[in-house]
ROTI-922364 format. One record per residue (C-alpha): residue number from 1; x, y, z; residue in three letters. Coordinates in steps of 0.1 Angstrom, whole numbers, plus 5000, padded with zeros to 4 digits. Each point is the difference from the previous one (the first is absolute). Last residue first. Layout:
<guzas>
     k     px     py     pz     r
   NUM      X      Y      Z   ALA
...
</guzas>
This chain:
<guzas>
     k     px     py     pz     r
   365   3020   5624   6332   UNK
   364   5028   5000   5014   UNK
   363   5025   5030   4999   UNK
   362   5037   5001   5013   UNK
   361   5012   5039   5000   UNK
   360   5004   4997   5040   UNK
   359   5027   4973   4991   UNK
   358   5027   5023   4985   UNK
   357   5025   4999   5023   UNK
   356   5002   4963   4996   UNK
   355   5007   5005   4961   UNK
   354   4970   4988   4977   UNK
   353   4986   4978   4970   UNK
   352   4965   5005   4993   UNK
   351   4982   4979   4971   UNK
   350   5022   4977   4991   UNK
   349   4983   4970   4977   UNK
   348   4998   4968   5017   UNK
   347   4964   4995   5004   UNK
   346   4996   5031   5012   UNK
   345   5029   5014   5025   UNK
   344   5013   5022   5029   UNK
   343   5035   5003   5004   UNK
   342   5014   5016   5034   UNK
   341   5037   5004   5007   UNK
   340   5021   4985   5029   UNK
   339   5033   5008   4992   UNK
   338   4996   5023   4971   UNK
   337   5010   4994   4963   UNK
   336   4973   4979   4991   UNK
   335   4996   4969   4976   UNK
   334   5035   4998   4993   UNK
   333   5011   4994   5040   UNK
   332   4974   4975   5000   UNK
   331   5012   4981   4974   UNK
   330   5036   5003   5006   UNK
   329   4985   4982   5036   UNK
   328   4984   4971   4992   UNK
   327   4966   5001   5014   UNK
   326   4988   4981   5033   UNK
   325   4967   5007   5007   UNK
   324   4985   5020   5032   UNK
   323   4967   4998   5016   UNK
   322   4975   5030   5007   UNK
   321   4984   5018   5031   UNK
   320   5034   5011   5015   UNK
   319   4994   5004   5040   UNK
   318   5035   5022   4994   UNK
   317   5020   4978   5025   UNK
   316   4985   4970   4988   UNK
   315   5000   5004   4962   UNK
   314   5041   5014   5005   UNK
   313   5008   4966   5021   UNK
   312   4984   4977   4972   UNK
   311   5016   5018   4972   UNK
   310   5032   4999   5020   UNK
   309   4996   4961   5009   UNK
   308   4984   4995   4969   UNK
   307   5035   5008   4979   UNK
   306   5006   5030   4980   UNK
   305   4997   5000   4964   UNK
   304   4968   5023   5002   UNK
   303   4964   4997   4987   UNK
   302   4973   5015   5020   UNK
   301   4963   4990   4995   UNK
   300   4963   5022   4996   UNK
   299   4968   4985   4985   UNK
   298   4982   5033   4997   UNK
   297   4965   5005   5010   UNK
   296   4995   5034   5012   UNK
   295   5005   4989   5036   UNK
   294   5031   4979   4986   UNK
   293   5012   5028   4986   UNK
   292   4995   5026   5034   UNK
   291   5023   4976   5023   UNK
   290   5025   4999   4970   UNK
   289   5003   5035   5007   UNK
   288   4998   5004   5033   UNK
   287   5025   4972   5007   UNK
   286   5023   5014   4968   UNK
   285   5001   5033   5030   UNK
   284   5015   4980   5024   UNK
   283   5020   4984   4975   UNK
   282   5020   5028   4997   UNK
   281   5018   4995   5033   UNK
   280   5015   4975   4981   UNK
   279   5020   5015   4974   UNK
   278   5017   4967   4985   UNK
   277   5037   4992   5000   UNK
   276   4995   4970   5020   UNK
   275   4959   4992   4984   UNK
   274   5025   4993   4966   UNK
   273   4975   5001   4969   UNK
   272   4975   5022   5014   UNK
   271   4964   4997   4980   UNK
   270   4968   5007   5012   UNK
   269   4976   4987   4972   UNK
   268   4965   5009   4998   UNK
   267   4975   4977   4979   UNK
   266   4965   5014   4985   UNK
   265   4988   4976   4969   UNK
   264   5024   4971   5009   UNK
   263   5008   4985   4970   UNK
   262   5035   5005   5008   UNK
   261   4998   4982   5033   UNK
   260   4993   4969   4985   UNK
   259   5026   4996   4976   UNK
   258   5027   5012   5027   UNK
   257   4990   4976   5029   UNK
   256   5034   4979   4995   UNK
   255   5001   4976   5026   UNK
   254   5031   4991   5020   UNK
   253   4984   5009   5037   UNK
   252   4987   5031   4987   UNK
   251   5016   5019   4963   UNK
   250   4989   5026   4982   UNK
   249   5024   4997   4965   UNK
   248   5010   5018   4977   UNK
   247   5038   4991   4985   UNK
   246   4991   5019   4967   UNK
   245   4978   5028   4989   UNK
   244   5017   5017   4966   UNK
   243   4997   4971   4984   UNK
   242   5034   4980   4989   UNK
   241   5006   4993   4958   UNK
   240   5028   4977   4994   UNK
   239   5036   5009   5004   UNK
   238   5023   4992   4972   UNK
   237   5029   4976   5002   UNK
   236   4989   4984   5030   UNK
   235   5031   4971   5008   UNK
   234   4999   4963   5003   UNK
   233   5024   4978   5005   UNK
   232   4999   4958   4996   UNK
   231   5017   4970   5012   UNK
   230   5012   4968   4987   UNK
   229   4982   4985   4976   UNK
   228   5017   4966   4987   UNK
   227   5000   5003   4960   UNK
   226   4985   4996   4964   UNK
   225   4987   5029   5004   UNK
   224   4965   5016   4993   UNK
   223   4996   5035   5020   UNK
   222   4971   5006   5022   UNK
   221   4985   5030   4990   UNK
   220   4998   5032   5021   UNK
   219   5019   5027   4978   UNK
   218   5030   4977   4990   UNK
   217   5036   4997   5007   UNK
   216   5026   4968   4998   UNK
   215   5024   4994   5023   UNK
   214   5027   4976   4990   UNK
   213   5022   4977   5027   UNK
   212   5020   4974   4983   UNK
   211   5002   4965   5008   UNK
   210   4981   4984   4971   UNK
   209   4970   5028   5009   UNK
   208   4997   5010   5037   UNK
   207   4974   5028   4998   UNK
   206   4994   5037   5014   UNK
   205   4972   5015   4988   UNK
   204   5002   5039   4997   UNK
   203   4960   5016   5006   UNK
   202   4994   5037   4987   UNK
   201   4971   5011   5014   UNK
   200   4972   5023   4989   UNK
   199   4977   5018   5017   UNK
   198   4960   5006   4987   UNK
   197   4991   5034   4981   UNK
   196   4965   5008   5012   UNK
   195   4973   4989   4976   UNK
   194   4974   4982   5025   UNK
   193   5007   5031   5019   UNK
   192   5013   4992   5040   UNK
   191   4977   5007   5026   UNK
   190   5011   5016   5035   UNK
   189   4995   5034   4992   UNK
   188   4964   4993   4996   UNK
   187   4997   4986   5033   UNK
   186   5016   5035   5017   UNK
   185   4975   5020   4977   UNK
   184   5012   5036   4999   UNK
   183   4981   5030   5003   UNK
   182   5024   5012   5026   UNK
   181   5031   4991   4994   UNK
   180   5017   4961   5012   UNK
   179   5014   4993   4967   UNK
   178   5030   5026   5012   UNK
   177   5013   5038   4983   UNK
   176   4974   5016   5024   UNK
   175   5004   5041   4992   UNK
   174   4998   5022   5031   UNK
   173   5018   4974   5023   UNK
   172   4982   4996   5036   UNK
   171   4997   5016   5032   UNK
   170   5021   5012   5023   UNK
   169   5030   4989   4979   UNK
   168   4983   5016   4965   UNK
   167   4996   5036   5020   UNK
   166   5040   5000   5016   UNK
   165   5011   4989   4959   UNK
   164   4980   5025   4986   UNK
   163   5012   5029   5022   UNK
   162   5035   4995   4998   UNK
   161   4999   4996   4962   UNK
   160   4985   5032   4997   UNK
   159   5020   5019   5026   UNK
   158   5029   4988   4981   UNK
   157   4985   5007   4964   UNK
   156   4988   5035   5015   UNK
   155   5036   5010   5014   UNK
   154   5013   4987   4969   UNK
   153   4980   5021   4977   UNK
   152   5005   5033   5019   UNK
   151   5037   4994   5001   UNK
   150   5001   4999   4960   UNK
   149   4981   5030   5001   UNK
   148   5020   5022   5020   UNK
   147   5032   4985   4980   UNK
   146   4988   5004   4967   UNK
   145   4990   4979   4975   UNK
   144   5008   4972   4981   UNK
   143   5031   4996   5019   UNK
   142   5031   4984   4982   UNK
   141   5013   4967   4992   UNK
   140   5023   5003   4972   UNK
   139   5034   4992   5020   UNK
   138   4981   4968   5013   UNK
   137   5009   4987   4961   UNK
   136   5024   4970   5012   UNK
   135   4975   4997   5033   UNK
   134   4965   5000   4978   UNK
   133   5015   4973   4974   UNK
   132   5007   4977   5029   UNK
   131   4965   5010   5017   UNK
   130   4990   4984   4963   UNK
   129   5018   4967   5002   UNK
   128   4990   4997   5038   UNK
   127   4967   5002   4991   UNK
   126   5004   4972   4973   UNK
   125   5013   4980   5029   UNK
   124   4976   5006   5020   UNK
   123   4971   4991   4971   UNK
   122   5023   4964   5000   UNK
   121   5001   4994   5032   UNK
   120   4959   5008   5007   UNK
   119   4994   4980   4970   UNK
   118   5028   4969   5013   UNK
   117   4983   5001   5030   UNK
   116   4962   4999   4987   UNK
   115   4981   5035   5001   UNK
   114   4965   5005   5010   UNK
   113   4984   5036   4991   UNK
   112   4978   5015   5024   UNK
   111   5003   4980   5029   UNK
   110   5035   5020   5018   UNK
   109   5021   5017   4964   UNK
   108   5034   4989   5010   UNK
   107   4987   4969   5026   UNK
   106   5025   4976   4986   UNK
   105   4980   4970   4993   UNK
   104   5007   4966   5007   UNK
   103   5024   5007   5027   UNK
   102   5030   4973   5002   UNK
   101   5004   4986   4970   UNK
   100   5038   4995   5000   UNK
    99   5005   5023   4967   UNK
    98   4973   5020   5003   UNK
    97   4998   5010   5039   UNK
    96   5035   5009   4997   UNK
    95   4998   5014   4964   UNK
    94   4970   5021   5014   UNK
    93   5025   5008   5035   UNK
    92   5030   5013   4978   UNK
    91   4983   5020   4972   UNK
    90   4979   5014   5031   UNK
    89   5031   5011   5020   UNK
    88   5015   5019   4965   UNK
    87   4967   5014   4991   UNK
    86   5001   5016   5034   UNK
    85   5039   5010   5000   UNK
    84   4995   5016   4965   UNK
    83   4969   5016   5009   UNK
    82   5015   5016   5033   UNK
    81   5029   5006   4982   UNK
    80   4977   5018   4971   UNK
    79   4986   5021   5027   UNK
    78   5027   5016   5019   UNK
    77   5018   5007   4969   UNK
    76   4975   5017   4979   UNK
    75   4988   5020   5035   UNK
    74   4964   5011   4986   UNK
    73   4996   4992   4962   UNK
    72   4961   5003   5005   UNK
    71   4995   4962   4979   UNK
    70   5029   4984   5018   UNK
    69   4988   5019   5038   UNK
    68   4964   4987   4992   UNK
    67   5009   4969   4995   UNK
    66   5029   4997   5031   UNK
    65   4966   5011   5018   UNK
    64   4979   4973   4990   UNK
    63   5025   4974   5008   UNK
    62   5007   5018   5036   UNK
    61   4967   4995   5006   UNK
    60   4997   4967   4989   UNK
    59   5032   4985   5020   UNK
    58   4993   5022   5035   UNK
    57   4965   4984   5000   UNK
    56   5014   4961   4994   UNK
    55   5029   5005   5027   UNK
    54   4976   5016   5027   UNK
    53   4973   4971   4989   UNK
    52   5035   4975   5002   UNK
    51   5009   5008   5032   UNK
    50   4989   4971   5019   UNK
    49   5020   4979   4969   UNK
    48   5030   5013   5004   UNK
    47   5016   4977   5026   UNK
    46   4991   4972   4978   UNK
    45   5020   5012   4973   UNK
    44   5009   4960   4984   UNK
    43   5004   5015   4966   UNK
    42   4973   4972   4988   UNK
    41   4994   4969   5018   UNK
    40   5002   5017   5033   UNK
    39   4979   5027   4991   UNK
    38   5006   5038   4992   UNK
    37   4990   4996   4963   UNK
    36   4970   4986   5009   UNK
    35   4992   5028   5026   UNK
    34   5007   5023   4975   UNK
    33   4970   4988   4983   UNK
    32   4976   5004   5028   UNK
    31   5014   5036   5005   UNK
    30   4990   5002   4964   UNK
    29   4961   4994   5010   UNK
    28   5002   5021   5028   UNK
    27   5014   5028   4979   UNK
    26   4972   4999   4979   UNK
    25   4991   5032   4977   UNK
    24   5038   5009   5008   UNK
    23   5007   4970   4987   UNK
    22   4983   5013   4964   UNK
    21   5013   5030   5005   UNK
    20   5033   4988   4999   UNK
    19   4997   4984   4967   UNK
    18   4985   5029   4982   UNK
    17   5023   5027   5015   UNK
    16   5029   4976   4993   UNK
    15   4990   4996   4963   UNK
    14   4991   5037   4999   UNK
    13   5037   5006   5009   UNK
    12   5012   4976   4971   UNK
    11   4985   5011   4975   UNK
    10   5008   5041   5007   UNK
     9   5034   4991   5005   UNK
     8   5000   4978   4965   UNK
     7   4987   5027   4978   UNK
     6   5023   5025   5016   UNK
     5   5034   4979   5000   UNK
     4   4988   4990   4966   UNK
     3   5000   5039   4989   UNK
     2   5028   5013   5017   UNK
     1   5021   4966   4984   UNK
</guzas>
């Protein structure tokens, strides 16, 4: 048991180290996620939902932390009720989300691995199987090394993880998990391979045949029966292959400019996908900017979710050069993690991608 409760303690706190981490990389991003869980149509939270960056940052760090603790053998008890009572609330909201198909994907590791609700439930529950093992055998848990050092090391993971989370929110995450990197092609992330696996559906006809109702399943094909059709079900019984880029679009009174402004050879974007929760005196400064593209020959245009009459109000007030488009918000808020933030692209492909506090690093050339 000394030896599984070992093996499994040190597997398990790396696992939370890893996954945290990876929010911690982009608490914006998972603060968009707990959002979804806070919704009306979900845990119905709403009154949670301003504070769900507090709520997101607090999570990770503390997720990175319980890690460290499991693997250090700091506070046995402290620490494997706190990752008993996490796995326990995470069991509980993926089989939430899994079971009534609420949240498509659970967040756990941010954009770097994707996880359908019944993965995400079923990897929680095989973490809860092994936290299990770690409480009946808790008794084995001790330091790895001694006290001075042990407090050394959790002072500098704190520190650590407070000091990357406060540098990726004033500017943006370290690592980009999302199709929108740098170096990516936006219009390229769009296509679909010739050979990508296709969905299939399961389809149950329904027919009236000499009084009796029979359904009768096939894969697409309409059935032959000597009967009156009814009605008929169908059901995706394996997901077909989605590119990375979907749900682009650069929209202007209902036209889709996308295609043509991804062959643009110098295009700046401005993106803020909500102008109400925007930093606006920052656009004083995108007004220099943007002022300086077009001088150097950049097509510049903002995309936002917002409606014209805020677009239009916000152009006016800053003496904005450029139009906006209308772009679905998710996509906007995947493309950049800042509210506005600054692309700058060649025929599609990403070329700079930045926070708004980081504007004075734009270059055109």
């Amino acid at each position: 048991m000394k030896y599984l409760v070992g093996v499994v303690r040190i597997f398990v706190g790396i696992l939370f180290i890893i996954s945290g981490f990876i929010k911690l990389n982009d608490p914006v991003g998972f603060s968009f996620k707990l959002e979804e869980y806070f919704s009306q149509g979900v845990l119905d939270l709403p009154f949670l939902t301003p504070f769900a960056l507090a709520i997101s940052i607090l999570v990770v760090i503390v997720e990175v932390m319980v890690g460290v603790m499991l693997i250090l053998g700091y506070k046995r008890k402290l620490t494997v009720w706190t990752l008993l009572t996490m796995i326990i609330f995470f069991t509980f909201l993926t089989f939430y989300s899994a079971y009534f198909n609420k949240v498509t994907d659970c967040g756990c590791f941010g954009d770097a691995i994707k996880l359908t609700p019944w993965e995400s439930f079923t990897k929680d529950v095989v973490l809860l199987v092994l936290i299990l093992i770690i409480y009946v055998g808790r008794k084995y848990i001790t330091p790895l090394v001694n006290s001075k050092t042990l407090m050394s090391v959790l002072y500098v993971s704190f520190i650590a993880c407070v000091g990357y989370v406060y540098y990726v929110l004033n500017h943006l995450p370290v690592i980009d998990f999302r199709p929108y990197e740098i170096g990516k092609n936006i219009e390229e992330g769009m296509n679909t391979p010739a050979d990508a696996p296709k969905a299939v559906f399961e389809y149950k006809w329904k027919f009236n045949v000499n009084g009796n109702e029979e359904i009768y399943v096939t894969n697409g094909d309409y059935p032959t029966v000597d009967g009156e059709f009814i009605d008929v079900e169908t059901e995706e019984i394996q997901a077909g292959y989605e590119p990375p880029v979907h749900d682009f679009t650069i929209e202007q009174n209902g036209e889709d400019f996308a295609a043509a402004l991804l062959q643009e050879p110098k295009l700046v974007m401005v993106i803020a996908y909500d102008l109400r929760k925007s930093n606006l005196e920052v656009f004083k400064e995108i007004k220099a900017v943007t002022d300086n593209a077009l001088k150097a020959g950049y097509k510049v245009i903002g995309m936002s979710a917002s409606g014209p009459d805020q677009t239009d109000a916000l152009k006016k007030e800053n003496n904005l050069a450029f139009d906006f488009y209308f772009t679905d918000e998710t996509t906007l808020k995947t493309i950049v993690r800042s509210n506005p933030g600054v692309l700058v692209l060649e025929k599609g492909t990403i070329v700079q991608k930045l926070h708004y506090n980081d504007l004075e690093n734009l270059i055109f050339e």
